[in-house]
Backbone bond lengths (Angstrom), bond angles and torsions (degrees), N, CA, C in turn:
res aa  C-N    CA-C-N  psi(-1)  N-CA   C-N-CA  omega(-1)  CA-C   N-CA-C  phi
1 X - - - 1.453 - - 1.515 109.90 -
2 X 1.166 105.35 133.54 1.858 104.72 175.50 1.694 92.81 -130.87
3 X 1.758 107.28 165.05 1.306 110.64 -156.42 1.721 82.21 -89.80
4 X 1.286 113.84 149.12 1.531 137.02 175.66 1.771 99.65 -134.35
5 X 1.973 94.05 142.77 1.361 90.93 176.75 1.529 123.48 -85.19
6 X 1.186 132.03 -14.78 1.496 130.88 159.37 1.076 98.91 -58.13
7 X 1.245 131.23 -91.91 1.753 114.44 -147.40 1.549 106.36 -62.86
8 X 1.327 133.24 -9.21 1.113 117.74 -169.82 1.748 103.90 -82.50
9 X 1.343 93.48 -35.45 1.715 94.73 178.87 1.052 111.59 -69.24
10 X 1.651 138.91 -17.78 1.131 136.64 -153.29 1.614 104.77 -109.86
11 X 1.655 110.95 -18.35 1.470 122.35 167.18 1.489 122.71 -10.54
12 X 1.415 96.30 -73.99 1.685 119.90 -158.82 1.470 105.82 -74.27
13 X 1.726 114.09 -13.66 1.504 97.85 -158.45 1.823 84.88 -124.57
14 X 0.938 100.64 15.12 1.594 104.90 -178.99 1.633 130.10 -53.27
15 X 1.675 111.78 -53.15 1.453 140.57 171.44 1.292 96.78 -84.03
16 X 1.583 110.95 171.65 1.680 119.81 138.55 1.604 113.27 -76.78
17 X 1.163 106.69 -3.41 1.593 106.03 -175.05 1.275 104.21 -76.90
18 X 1.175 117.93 -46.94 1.467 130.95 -168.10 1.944 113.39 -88.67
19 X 1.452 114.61 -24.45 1.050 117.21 149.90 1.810 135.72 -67.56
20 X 1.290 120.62 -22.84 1.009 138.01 117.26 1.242 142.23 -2.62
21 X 1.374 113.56 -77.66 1.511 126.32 -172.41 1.931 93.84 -91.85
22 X 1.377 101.52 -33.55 1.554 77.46 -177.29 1.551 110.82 -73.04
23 X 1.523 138.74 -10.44 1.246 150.95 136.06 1.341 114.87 -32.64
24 X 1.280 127.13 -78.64 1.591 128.05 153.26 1.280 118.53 -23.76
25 X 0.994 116.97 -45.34 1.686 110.54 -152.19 2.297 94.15 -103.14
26 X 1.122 105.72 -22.91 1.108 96.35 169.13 2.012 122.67 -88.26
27 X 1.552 94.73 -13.96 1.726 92.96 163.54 1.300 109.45 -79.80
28 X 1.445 123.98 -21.10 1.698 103.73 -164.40 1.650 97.48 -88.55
29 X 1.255 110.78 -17.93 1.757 100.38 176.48 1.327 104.19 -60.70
30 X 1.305 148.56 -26.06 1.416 121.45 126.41 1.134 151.29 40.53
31 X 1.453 106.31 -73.12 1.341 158.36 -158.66 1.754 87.03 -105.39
32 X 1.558 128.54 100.18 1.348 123.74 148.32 1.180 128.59 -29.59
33 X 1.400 126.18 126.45 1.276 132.90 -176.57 1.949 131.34 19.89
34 X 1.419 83.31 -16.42 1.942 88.97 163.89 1.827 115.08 -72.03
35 X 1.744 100.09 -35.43 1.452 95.89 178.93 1.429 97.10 -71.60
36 X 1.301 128.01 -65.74 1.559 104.08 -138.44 1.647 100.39 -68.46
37 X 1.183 115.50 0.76 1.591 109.49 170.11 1.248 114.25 -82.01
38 X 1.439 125.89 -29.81 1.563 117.59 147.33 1.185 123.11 -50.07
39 X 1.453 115.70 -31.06 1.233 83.36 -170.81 1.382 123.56 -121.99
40 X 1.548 110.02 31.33 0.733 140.91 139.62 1.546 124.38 -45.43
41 X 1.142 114.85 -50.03 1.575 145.30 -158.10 1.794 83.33 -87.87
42 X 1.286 122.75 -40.20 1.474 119.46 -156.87 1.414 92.30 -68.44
43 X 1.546 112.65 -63.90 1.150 123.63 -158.91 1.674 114.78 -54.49
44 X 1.379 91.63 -50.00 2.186 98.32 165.14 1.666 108.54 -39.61
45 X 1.554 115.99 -46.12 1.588 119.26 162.45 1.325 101.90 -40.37
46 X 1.244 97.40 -97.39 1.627 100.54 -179.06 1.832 131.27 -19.48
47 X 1.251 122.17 -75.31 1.574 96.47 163.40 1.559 134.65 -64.13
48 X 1.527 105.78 -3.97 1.765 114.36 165.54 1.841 97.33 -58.36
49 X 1.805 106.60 -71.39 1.329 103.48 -179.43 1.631 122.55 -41.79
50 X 1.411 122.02 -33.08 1.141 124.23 -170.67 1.262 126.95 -82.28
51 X 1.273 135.20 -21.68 1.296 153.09 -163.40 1.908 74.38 -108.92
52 X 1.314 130.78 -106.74 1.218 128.78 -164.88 1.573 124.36 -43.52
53 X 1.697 99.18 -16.75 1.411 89.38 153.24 1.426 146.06 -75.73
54 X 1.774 92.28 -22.69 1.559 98.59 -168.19 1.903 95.86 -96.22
55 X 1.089 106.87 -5.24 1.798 105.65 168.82 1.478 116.27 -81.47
56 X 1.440 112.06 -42.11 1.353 120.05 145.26 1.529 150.57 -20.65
57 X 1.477 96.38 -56.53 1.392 137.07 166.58 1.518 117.52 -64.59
58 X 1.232 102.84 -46.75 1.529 110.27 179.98 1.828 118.09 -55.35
59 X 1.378 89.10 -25.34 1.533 112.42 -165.37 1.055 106.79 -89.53
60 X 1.658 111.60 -61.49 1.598 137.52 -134.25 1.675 90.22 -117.99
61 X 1.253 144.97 -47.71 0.998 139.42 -138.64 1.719 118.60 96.32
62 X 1.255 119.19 128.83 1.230 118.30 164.90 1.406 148.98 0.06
63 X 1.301 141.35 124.23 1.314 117.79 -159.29 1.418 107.55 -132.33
64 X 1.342 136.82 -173.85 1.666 127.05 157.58 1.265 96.53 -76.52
65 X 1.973 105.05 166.18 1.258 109.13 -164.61 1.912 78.99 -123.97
66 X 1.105 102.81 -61.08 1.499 98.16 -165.70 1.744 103.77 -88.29
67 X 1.299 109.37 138.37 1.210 141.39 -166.97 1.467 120.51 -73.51
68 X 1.500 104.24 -37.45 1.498 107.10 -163.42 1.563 109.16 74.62
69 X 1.642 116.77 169.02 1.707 118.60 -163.08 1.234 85.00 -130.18
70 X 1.193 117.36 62.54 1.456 137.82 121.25 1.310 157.79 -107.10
71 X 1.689 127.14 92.83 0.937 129.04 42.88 1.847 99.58 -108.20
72 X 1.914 92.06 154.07 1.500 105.17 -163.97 1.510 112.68 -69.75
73 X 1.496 96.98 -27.81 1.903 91.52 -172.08 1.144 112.89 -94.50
74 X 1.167 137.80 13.21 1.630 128.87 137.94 1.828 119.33 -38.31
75 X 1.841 90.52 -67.98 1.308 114.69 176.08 1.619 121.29 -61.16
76 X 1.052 106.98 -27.76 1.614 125.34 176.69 1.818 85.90 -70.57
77 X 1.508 133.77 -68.34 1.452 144.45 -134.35 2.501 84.84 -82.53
78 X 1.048 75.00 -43.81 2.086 82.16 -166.83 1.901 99.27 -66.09
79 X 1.647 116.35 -57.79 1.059 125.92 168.85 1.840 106.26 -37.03
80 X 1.391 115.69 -63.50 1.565 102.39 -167.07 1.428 108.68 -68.85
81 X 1.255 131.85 -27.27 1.673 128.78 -163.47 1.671 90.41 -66.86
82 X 1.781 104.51 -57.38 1.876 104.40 -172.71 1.609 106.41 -52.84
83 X 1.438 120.26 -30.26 1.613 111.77 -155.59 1.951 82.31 -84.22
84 X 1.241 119.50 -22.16 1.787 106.78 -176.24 1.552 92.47 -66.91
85 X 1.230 109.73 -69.78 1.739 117.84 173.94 2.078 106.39 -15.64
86 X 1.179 109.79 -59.32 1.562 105.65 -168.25 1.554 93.41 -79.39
87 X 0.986 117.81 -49.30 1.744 97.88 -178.27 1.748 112.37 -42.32
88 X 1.493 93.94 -60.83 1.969 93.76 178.35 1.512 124.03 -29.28
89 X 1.726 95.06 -55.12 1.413 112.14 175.43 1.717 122.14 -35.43
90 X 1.535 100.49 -43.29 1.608 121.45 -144.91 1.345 96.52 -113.01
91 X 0.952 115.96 -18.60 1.617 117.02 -178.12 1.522 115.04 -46.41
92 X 1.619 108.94 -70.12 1.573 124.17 -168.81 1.525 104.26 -38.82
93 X 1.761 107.75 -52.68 1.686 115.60 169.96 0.974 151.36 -34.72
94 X 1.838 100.34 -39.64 1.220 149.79 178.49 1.620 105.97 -78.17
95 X 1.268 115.90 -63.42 1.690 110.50 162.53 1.077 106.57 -65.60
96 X 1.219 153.76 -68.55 1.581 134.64 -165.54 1.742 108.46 -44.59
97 X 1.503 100.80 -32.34 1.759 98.58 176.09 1.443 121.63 -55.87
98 X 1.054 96.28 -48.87 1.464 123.50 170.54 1.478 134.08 -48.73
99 X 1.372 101.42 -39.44 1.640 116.19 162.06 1.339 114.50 -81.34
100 X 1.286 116.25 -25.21 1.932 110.99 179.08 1.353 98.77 -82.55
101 X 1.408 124.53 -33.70 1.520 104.94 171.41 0.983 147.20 -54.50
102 X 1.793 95.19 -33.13 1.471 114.80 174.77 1.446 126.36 -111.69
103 X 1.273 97.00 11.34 1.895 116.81 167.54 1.415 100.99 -47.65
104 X 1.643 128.82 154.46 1.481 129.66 125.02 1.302 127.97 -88.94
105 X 1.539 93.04 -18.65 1.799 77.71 -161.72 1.860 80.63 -95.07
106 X 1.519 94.05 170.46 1.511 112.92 -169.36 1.475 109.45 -74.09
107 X 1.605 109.94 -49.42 1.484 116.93 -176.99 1.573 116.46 -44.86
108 X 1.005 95.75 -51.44 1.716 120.41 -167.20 1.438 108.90 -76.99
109 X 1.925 124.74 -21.45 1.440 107.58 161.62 1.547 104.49 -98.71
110 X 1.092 121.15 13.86 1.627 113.43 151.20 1.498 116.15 -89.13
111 X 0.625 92.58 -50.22 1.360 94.03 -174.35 1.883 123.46 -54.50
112 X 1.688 88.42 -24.31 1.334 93.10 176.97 1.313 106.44 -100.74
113 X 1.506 122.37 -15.49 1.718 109.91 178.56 1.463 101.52 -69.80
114 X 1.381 113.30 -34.92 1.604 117.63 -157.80 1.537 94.06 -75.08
115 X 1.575 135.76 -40.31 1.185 118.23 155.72 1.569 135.81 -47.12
116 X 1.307 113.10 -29.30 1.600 122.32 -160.46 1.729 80.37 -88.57
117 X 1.446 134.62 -30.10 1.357 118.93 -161.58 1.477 94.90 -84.46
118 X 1.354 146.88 -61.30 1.088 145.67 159.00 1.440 106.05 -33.48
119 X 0.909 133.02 -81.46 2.060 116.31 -161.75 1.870 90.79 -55.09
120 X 0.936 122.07 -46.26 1.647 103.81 179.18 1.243 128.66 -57.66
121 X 1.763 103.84 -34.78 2.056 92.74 165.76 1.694 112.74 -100.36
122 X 1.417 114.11 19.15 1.379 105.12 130.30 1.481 146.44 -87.82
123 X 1.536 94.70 -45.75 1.428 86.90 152.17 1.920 125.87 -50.07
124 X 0.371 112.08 -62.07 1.596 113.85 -179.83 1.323 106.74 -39.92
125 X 1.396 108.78 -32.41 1.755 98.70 -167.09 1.681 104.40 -100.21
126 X 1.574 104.69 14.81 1.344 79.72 -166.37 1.592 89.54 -130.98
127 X 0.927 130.03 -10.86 1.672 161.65 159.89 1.709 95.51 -37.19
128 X 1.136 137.70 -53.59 1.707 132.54 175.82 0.998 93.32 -73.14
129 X 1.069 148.71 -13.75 1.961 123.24 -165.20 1.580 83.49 -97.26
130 X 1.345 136.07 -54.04 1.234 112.19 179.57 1.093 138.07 -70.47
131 X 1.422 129.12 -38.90 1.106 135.48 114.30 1.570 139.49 55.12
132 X 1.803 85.43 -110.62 1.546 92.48 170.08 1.460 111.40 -93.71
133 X 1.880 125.31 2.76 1.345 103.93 151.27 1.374 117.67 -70.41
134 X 1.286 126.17 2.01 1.235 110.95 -156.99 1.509 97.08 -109.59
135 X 1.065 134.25 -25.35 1.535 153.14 151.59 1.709 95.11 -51.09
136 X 1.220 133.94 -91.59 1.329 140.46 -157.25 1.857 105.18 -43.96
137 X 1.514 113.78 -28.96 1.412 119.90 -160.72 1.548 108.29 -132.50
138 X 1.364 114.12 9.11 1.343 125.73 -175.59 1.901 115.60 26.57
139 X 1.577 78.62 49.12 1.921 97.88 -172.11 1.800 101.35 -112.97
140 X 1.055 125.79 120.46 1.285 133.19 158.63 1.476 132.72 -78.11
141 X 1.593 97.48 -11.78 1.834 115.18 -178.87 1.557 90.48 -39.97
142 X 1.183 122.16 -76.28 1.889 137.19 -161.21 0.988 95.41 -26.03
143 X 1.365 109.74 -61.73 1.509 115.90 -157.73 1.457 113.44 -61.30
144 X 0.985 112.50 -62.86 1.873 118.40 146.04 1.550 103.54 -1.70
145 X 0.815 117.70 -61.73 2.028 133.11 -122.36 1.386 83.67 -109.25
146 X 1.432 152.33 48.67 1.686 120.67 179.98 1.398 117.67 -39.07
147 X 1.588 122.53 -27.31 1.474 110.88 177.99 1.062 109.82 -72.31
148 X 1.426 133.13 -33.25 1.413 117.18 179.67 1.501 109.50 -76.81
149 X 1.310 108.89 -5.56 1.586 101.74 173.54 1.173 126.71 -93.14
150 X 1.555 110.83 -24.44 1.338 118.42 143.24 1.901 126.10 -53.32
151 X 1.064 94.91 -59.90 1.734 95.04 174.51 1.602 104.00 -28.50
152 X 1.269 114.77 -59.70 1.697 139.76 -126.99 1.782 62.65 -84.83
153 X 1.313 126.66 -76.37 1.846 114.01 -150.30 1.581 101.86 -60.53
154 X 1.216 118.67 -34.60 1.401 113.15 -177.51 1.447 124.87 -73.06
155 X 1.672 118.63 -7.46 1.210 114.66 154.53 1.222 118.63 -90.36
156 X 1.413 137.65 -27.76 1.684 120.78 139.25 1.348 137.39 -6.72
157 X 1.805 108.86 -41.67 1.663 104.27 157.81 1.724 97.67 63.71
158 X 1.508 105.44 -152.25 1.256 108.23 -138.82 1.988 79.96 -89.47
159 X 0.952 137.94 -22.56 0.909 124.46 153.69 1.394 158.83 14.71
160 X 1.974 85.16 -91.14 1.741 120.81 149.99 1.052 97.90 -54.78
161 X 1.388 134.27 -61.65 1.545 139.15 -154.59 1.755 93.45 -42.49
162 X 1.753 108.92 -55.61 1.434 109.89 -153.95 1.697 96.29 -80.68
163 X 1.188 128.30 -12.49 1.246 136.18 169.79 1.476 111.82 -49.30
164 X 1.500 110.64 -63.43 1.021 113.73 -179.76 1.426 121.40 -59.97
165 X 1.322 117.81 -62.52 1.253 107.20 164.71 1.470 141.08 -40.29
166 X 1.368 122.18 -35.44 1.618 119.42 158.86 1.306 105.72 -57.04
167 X 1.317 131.80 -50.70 1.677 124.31 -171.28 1.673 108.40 -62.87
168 X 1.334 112.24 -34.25 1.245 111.05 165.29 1.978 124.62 -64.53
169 X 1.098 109.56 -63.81 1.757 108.02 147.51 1.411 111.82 -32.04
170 X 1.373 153.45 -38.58 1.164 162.62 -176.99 1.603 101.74 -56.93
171 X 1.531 96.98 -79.21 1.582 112.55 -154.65 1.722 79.49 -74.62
172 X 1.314 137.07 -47.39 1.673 99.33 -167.18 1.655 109.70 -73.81
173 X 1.470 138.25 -33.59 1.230 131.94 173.44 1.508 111.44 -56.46
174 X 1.572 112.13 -8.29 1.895 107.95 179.07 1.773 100.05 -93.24
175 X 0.845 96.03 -23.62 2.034 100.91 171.23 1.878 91.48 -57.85
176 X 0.764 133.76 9.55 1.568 125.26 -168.20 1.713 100.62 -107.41
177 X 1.252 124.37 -17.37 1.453 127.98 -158.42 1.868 83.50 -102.75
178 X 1.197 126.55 3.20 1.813 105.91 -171.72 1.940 92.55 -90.33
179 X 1.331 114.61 -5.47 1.339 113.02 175.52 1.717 106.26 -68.53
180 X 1.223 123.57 -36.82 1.145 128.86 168.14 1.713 117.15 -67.37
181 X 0.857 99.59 69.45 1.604 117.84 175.06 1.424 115.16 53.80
182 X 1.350 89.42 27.19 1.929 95.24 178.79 1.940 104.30 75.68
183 X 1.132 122.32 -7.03 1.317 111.21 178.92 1.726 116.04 -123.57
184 X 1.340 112.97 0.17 1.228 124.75 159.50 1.531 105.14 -58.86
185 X 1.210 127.61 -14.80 1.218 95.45 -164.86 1.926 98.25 -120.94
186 X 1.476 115.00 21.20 1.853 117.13 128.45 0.751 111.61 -47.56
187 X 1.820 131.50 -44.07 1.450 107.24 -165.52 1.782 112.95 -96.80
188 X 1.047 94.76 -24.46 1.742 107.71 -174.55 1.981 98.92 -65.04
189 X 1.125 100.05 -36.19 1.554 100.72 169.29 1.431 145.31 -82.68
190 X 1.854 85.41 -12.22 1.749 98.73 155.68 1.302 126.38 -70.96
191 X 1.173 115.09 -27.11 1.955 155.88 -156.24 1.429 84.01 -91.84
192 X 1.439 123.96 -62.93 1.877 104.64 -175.23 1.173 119.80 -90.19
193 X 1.442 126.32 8.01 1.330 114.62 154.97 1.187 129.77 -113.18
194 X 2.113 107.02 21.25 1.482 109.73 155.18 1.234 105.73 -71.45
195 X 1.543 107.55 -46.50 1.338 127.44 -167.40 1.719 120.80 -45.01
196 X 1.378 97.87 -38.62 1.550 106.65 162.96 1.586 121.68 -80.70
197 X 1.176 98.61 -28.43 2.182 93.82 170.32 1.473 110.32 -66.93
198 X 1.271 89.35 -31.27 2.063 86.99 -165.61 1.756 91.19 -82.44
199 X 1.340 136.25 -33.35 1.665 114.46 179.53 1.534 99.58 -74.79
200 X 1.314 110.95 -47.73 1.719 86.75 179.77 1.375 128.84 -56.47
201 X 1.362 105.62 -23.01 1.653 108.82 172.05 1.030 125.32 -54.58
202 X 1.356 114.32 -60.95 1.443 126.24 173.57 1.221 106.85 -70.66
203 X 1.078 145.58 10.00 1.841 137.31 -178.58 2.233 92.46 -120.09
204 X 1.092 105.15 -16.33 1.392 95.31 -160.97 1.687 119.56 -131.40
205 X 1.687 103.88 -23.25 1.457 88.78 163.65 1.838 90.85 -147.78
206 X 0.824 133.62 12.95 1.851 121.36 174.92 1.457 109.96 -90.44
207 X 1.674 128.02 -27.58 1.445 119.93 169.75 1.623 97.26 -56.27
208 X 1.273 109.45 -35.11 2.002 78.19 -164.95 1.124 120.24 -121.47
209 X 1.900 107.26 33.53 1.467 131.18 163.19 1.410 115.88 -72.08
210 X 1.703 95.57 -48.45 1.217 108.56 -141.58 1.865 97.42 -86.93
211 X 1.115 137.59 -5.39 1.806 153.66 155.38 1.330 101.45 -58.35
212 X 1.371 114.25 -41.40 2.042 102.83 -177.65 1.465 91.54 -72.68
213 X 1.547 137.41 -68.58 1.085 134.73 -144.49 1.550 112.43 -49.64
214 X 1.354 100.09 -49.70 1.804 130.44 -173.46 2.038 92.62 -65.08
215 X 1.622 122.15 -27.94 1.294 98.41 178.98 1.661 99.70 -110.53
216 X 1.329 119.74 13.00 1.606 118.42 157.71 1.468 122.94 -74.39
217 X 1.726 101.77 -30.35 1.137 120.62 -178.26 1.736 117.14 -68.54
């Protein structure tokens, strides 16, 4: 499986199950920063079910993929460990931001934006490899490890590359729901960040799920 932009966009709205939760999950953003940390936590559900569903499936027959946000403090407990994980990530960036703001001399807030812009599009790029192993294997080591989380995105290859880019098509076609009274786009933004679990999935841990299942079988 490699990530494609039709089915990836078409993921979330595929079932009623999944139409649903992206309903759910766009009312509780709502909810200041507690929702999107649910649902955060949901979505880690979600490619857990998906990767172990479709290994499952191979075997067993088919399974549900999306869960529903029931019960919340799982998703509440998985959501905060990943949202500590992205702070770690973002931090170093975040202080270098911080010093170019408050630099005087000129050299020294270049030098530090041009750092904060680099550690920020690494972090970012290296943030899914740990990530959705950590969702697929309910393992936090990666996340720990940025080198292994680096390793992990850089064997993705052109892949990740195309990963990223659908999630990017995602989140700017979800800027399209603020025409809906400015709150269409809770839900249009639940919708692009299924849309980004399911390409990283398939770009980052389902090619080399789906070889155990096929030799369990």
């Amino acid at each position: 499986m490699r990530p494609r932009l039709g089915p990836c966009l078409r993921f979330p709205l595929a079932t009623p199950e999944r139409r649903r939760d992206v309903v759910v999950g766009g009312l509780r953003l709502l909810v200041p920063l507690v929702g999107w940390i649910v649902n955060l936590g949901h979505r880690l559900e979600v490619v857990h079910g998906l990767v172990h569903g479709l290994v499952h499936g191979l075997v067993h027959g088919p399974r549900p993929v999306f869960p529903g946000f029931r019960p919340v403090a799982p998703l509440l407990r998985k959501g905060l460990r990943a949202f500590g994980a992205i702070v770690l990530y973002l931090a170093p960036s975040a202080t270098l931001a911080l010093v170019a703001a408050t630099a005087t001399e000129g050299a020294v807030r270049t030098a530090a934006f041009v750092g904060a812009a680099a550690l920020l599009g690494l972090g970012v790029f290296v943030l899914p490899g740990g990530m959705t192993w950590n969702a697929a294997h309910d393992d936090m080591s990666m996340l720990h490890r940025p080198d292994r989380a680096w390793r992990r995105a850089r064997e993705g290859g052109w892949d990740s590359v195309a990963a990223w880019g659908i999630a990017l098509v995602a989140i700017t076609l979800s800027f399209a729901g603020l025409v809906v009274a400015g709150v269409g786009f809770l839900f249009t933004s639940a919708w692009a960040w299924h849309v980004a679990g399911y390409a990283f999935s398939t770009s980052l841990v389902i090619d080399e799920e789906v070889p155990r299942a096929g030799h369990a079988s």
